[in-house]
C-alpha angles and dihedrals in degrees: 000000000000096000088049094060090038084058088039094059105043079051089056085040091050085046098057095043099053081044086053093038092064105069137262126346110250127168108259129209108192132138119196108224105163125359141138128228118235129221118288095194130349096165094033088192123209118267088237090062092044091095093057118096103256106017099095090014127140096024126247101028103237079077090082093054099036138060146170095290090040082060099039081050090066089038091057093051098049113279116140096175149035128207107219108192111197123189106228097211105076082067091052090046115107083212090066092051094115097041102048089104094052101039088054095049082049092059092046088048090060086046095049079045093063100042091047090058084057089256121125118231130233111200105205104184094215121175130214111229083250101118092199110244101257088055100057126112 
């Protein structure tokens, strides 16, 4: 049970800095109509590749399909948000210790990428059921 708070924790902990990474707090009025959720994982690599270039990156991994005409397409049809899921534990792994900065600004560019197609964005911090090696118990 232990190892399972101790996950839980550094996941609460990934959440709020990727919360506090994104800029100042500002009240938000914004009501979903019609949006599409993008992929969480398609490769789903293995934890023992994450440390590897190009294995995680870019972050999440719709970013490698989709770019900024593939969004304005959906704008133009009448999408106003995208669900991004992001899986929290690349950001927990001790094999991703030297890519948490640029897995999280990642994660912000595909955020800036929505917004700059004219879609809201929606961040769903959604895990895998991989625990990262250095959190099992």
């Amino acid at each position: 049970m232990a190892s399972r708070t101790a996950w839980l924790k550094r996941g609460l902990a990934a959440a709020g800095l990727l919360a506090l990474a994104s800029g100042p707090l500002e009240a938000a009025t914004f009501s979903p109509e019609r949006g599409l959720n993008l992929d969480l994982w398609d490769t789903w690599p293995n934890e023992a590749e994450w440390s590897r270039d190009g294995v995680l990156l870019p972050y999440p991994e719709w970013r490698r399909r989709l770019d900024a005409e593939d969004l304005a397409f959906l704008k133009n049809v009448g999408f106003d948000f995208l669900r991004m899921p992001v899986d929290p534990i690349p950001f927990l792994s001790p094999k991703t210790d030297h890519l948490r900065e640029r897995l999280l600004t990642s994660v912000l560019e595909g955020v800036r990428t929505i917004n700059a197609a004219g879609l809201k964005a929606i961040v769903d911090l959604h895990p895998i059921r991989v625990v990262p090696t250095g959190l099992q118990g």
